[in-house]
KOLDREN-156351 format. One record per residue (C-alpha): x negated, y negated, z; residue number from 1. Coordinates in steps of 0.2 Angstrom, whole numbers. Layout:
ATOM    c1    c2    c3 zalo
ATOM     X     Y     Z  NUM
...
END
This chain:
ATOM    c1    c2    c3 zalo
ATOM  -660  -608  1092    1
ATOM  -644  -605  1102    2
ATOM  -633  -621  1098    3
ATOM  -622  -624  1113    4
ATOM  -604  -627  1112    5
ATOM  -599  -643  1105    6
ATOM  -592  -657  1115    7
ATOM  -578  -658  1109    8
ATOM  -566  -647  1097    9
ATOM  -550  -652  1091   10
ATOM  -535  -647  1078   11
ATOM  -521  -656  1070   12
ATOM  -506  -652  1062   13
ATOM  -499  -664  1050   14
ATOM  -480  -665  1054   15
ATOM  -475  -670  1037   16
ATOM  -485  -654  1025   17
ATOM  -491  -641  1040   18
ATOM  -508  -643  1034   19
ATOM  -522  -644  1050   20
ATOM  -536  -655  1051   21
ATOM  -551  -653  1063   22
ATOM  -562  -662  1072   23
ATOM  -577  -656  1081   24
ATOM  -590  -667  1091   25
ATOM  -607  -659  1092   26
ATOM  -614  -673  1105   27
ATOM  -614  -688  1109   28
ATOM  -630  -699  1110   29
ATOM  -628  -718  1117   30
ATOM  -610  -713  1116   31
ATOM  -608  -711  1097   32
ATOM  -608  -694  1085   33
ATOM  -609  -698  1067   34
ATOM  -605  -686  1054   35
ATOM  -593  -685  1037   36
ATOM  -574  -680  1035   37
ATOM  -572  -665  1019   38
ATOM  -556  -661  1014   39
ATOM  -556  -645  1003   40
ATOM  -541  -629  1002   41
ATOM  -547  -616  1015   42
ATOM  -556  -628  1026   43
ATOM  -557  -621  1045   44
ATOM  -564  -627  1061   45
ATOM  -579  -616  1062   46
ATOM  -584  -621  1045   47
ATOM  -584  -638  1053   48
ATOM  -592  -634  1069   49
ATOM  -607  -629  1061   50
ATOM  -606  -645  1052   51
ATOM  -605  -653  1066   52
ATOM  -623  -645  1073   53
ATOM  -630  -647  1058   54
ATOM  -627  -667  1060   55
ATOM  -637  -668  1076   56
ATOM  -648  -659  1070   57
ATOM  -650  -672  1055   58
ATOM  -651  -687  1067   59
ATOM  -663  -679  1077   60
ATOM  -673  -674  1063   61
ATOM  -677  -691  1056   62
ATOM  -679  -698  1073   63
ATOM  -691  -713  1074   64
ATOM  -697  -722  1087   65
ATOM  -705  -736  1080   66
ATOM  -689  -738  1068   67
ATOM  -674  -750  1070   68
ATOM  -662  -733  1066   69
ATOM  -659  -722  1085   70
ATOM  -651  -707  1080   71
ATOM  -633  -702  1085   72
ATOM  -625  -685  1090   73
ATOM  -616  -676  1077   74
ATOM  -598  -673  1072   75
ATOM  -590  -667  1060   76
ATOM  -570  -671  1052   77
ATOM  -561  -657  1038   78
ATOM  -544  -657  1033   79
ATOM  -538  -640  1023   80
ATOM  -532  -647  1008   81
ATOM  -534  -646   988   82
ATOM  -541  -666   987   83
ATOM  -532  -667   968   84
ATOM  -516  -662   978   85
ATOM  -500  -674   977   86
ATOM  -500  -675   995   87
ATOM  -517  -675   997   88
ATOM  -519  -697  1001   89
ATOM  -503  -698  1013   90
ATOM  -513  -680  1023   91
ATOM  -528  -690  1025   92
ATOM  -520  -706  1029   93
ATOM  -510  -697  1041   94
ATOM  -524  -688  1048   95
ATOM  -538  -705  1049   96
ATOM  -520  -713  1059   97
ATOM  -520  -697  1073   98
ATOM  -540  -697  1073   99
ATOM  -539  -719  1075  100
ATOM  -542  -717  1095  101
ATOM  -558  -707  1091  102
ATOM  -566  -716  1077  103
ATOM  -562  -733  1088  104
ATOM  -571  -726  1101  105
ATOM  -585  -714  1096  106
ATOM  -585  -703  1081  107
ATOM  -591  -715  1064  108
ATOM  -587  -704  1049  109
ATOM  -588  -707  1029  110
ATOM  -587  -698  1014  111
ATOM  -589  -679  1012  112
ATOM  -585  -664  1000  113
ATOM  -568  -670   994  114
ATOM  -567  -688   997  115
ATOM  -574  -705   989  116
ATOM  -580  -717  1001  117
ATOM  -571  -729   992  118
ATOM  -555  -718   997  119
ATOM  -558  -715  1014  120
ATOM  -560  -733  1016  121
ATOM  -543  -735  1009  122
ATOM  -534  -725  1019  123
ATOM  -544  -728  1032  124
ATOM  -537  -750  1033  125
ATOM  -520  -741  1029  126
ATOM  -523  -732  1044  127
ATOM  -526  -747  1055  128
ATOM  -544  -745  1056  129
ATOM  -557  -759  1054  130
ATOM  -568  -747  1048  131
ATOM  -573  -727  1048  132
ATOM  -589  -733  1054  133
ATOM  -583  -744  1069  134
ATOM  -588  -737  1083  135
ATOM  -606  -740  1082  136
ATOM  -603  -759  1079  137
ATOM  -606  -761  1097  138
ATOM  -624  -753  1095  139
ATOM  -631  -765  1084  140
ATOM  -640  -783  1086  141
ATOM  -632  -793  1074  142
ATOM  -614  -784  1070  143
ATOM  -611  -798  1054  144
ATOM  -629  -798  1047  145
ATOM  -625  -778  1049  146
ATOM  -609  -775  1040  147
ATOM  -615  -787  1026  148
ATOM  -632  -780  1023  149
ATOM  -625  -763  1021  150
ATOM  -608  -770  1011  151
ATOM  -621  -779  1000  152
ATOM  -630  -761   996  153
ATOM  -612  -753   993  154
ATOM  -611  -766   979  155
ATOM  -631  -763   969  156
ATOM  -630  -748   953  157
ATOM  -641  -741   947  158
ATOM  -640  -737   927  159
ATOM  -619  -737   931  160
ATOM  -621  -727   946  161
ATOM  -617  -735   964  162
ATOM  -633  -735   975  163
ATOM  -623  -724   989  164
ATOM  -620  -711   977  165
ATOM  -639  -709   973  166
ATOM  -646  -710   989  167
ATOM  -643  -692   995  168
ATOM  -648  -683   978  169
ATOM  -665  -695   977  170
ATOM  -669  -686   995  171
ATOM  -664  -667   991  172
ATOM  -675  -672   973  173
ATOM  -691  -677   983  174
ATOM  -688  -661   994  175
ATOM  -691  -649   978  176
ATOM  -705  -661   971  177
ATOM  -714  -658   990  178
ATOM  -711  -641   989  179
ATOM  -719  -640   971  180
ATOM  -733  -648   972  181
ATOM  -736  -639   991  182
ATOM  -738  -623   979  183
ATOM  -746  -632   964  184
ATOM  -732  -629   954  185
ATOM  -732  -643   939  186
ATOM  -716  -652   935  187
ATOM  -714  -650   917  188
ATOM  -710  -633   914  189
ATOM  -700  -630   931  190
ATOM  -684  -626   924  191
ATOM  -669  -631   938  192
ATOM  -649  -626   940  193
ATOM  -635  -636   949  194
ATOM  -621  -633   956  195
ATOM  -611  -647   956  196
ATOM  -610  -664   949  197
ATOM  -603  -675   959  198
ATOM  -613  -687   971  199
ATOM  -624  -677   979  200
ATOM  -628  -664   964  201
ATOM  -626  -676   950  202
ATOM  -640  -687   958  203
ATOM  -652  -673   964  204
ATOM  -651  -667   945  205
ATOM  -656  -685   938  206
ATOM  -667  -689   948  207
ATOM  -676  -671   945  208
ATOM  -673  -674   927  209
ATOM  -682  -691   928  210
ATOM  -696  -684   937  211
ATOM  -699  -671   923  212
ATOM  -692  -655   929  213
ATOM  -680  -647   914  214
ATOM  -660  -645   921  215
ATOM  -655  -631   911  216
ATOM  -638  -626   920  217
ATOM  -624  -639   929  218
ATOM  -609  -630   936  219
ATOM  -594  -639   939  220
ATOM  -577  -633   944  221
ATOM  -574  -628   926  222
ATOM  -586  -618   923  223
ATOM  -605  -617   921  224
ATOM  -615  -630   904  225
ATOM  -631  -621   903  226
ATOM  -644  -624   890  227
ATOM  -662  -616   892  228
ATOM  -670  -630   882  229
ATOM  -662  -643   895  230
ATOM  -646  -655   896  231
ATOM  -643  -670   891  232
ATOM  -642  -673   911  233
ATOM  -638  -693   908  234
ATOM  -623  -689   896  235
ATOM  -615  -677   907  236
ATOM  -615  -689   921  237
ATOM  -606  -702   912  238
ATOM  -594  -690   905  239
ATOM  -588  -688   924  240
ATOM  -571  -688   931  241
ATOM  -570  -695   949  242
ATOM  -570  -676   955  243
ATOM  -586  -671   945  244
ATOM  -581  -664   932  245
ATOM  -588  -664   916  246
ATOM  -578  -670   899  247
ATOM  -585  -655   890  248
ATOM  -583  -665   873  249
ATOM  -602  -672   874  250
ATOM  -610  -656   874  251
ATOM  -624  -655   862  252
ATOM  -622  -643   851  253
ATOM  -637  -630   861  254
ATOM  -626  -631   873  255
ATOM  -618  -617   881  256
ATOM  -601  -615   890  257
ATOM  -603  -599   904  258
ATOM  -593  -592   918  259
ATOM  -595  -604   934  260
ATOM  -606  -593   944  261
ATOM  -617  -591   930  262
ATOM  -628  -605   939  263
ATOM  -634  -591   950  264
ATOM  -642  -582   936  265
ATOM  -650  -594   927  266
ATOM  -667  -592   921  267
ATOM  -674  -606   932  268
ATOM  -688  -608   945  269
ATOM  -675  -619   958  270
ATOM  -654  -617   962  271
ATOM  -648  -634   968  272
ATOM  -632  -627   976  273
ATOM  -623  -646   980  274
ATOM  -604  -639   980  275
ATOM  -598  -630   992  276
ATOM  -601  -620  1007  277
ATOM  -606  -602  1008  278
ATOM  -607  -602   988  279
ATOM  -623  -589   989  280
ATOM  -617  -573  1002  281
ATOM  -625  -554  1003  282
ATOM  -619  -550   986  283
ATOM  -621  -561   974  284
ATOM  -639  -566   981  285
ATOM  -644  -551   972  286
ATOM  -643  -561   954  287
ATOM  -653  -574   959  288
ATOM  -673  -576   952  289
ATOM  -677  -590   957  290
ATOM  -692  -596   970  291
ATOM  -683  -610   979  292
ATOM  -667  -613   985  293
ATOM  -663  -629   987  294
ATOM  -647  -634   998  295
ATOM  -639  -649   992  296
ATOM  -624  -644  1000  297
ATOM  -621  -640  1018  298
ATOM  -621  -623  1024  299
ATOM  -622  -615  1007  300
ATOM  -632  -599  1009  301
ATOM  -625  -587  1021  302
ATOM  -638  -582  1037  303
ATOM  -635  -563  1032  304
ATOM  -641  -569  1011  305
ATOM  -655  -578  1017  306
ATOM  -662  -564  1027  307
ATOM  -661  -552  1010  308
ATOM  -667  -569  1000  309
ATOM  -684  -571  1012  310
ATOM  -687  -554  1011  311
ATOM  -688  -556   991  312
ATOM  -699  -570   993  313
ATOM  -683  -583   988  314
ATOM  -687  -600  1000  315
ATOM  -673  -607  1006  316
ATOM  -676  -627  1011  317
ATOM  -662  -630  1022  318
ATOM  -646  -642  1020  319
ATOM  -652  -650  1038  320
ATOM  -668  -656  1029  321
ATOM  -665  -658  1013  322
ATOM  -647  -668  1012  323
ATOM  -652  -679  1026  324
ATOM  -656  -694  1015  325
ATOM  -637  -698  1013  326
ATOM  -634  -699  1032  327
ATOM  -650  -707  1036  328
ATOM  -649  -721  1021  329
ATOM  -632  -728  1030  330
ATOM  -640  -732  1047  331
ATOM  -656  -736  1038  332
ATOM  -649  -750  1028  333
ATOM  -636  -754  1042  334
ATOM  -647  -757  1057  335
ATOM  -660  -766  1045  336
ATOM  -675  -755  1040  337
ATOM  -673  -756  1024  338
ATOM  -661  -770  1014  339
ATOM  -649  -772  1002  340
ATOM  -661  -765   987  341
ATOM  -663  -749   976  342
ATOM  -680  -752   975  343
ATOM  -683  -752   992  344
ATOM  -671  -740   999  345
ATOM  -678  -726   986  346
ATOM  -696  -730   992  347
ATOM  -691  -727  1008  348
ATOM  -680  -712  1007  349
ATOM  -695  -705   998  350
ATOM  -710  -708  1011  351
ATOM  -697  -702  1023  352
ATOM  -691  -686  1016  353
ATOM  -708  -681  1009  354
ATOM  -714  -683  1026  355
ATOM  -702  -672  1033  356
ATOM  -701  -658  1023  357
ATOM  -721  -658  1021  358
ATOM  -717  -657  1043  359
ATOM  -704  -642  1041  360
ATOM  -716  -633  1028  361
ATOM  -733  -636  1039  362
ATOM  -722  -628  1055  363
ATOM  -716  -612  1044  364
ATOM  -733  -610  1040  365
ATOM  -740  -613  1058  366
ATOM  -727  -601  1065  367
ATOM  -724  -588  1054  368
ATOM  -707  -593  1048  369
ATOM  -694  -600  1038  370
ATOM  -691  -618  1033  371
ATOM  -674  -614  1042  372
ATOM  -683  -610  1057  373
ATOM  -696  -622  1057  374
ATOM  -682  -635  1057  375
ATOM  -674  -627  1073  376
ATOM  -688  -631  1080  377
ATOM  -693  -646  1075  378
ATOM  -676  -653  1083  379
ATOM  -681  -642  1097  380
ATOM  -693  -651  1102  381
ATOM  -686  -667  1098  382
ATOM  -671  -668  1107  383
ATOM  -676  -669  1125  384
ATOM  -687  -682  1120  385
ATOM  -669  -692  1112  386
ATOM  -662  -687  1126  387
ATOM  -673  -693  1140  388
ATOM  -673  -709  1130  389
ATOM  -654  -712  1126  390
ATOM  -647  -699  1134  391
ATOM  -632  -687  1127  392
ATOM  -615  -680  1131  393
ATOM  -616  -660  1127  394
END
């Protein structure tokens, strides 16, 4: 569908480095647009324009009537900047302090490519904010009980891993495991690669792991650990830096260090792209054999690579479906439909995000299409229903 033009666009210019930060505000619905801040080298405003539409499509997408969760509008925040950068904090800090008027009002915002949640929330007090998530305090029925609940599920690990960090991966993982059995495709044996490891792809390839499937390539910012027998998935993890990057001296000794776009190649039946945007474009779509493409991250296949993937019979299950679980687990456990629990919140995120892509799949079926297209639609038909019953701010 024709997305129209956003709300609101805005860029920023830091006085102190020259570097520009954006910000870009799909819509608003009941006055408030949720979506993350990335900070990456080569970061522009229409890279975070389409992030911004692809958040309201997310909301809309796991809109719920009969749930305590209303969806938002979406938005979007990016600063162009190497995060392992010296100036990298004082940039964001500076750029959460011009952006303080907008978060206070309406734009609630948290972790992306690039930045911790931890460290936005430090800059973000340094910047005078009570919170990058403020502006929908007004929206909820009991504010305290709220930011307690969801403080609470900040604090609950899993096997050494923070509950936040696992709630996107465990959605993109239930997304494949829908799509496998939709085509009677057995877990064991189903080889799978990964681009990146940090929150969102280091959790989609545990959970995948756990479920069965073999993860036979990882690529991290080093380079590409593939091994066609399968990695020691929970080993890499722990040998992490706070950037996802593997400590490459617990490999096993099957292990194999490649290029870093040798995760394109790999002999598997899924690619997990969970890095960066645009990583798959006309040209090197041609190395790819898999059957699915799974979009961890957002916007990582290119429209013009898609069209030449379909036509080799590669599904692509789209970043607006398939990462949503991160988004959605927020104001899920913040306006109390789920608790403070791992237990609960992966039950949850499960039923949820099996029902929708099983709902994206059915409509590519019924109409001829791709997933991509089917979830167009989906929101579609969604939106003037959200928007007769909150109203909106184009």
């Amino acid at each position: 569908m024709t997305a129209p033009a956003p709300l609101m666009s805005l860029v920023w210019t830091d006085h102190v480095t020259g570097r520009q930060g954006f910000l870009v505000v799909d819509r608003l619905v009941r006055g408030v647009a949720s979506g993350g801040l990335r900070m990456r080298p080569g970061c522009t405003l229409q890279e975070v324009t389409g992030l911004a539409r692809g958040m309201t499509m997310k909301e809309a997408l796991h809109y719920n009537p009969d749930g305590r969760y209303i969806p938002l509008g979406g938005a979007k925040g990016g600063i162009d900047c190497d995060p392992q950068a010296p100036e990298a904090y004082g940039l964001l800090v500076r750029y959460l302090r011009a952006m303080r008027p907008y978060i206070e009002g309406f734009w609630t915002t948290g972790e992306d490519l690039g930045l911790t949640q931890d460290l936005v929330d430090r800059a973000a007090a340094e910047a005078g904010l009570v919170s990058s998530i403020q502006a929908v305090y007004p929206l909820l029925d009991d504010e305290t009980a709220a930011r307690a609940r969801l403080a609470d599920a900040f604090a609950v690990e899993v096997d050494g891993i923070g509950l936040d960090e696992l709630a996107g991966g465990c959605g993109v993982a239930e997304s494949v495991l829908a799509a496998l059995e939709r085509a009677s495709v057995p877990y064991a044996g189903t080889r799978v690669a990964v681009q990146g490891v940090g929150t969102m792809g280091g959790a989609t390839a545990r959970f995948l792991a756990r479920a069965g499937l073999t993860v036979v390539a990882v690529a991290d910012i080093k380079g590409t650990i593939a091994n066609p027998a399968g990695l020691d998935v929970e080993a890499l993890l722990a040998a992490r830096d706070g950037y996802g990057t593997v400590d490459r001296r617990v490999l096993c000794p099957g292990d194999r260090e490649l290029p870093g776009d040798a995760w394109l190649s790999a002999d598997a039946e899924v690619l997990v792209p969970a890095a960066v945007s645009y990583a798959i474009d006309t040209g090197n779509q041609e190395r790819i054999g898999a059957r699915w493409i799974v979009e961890a991250a957002n916007m990582p296949v290119l429209p013009e690579a898609e069209a030449s993937l379909a036509a080799r019979g590669v599904t692509v299950l789209p970043d607006v479906v398939v990462n949503s679980a991160t988004n959605a687990w927020w104001w899920w456990t913040l306006f109390g439909d789920i608790g403070a629990d791992a237990d609960e919140a992966f039950a949850y995120i499960r039923r949820s995000m099996r029902a929708l892509t099983a709902l994206m799949l059915d409509r590519a079926d019924d109409d001829g299409t791709t997933p991509r297209a089917a979830a167009h639609a989906l929101v579609t038909d969604r939106l003037p229903v959200i928007a007769e019953r909150f109203g909106w701010y184009r």
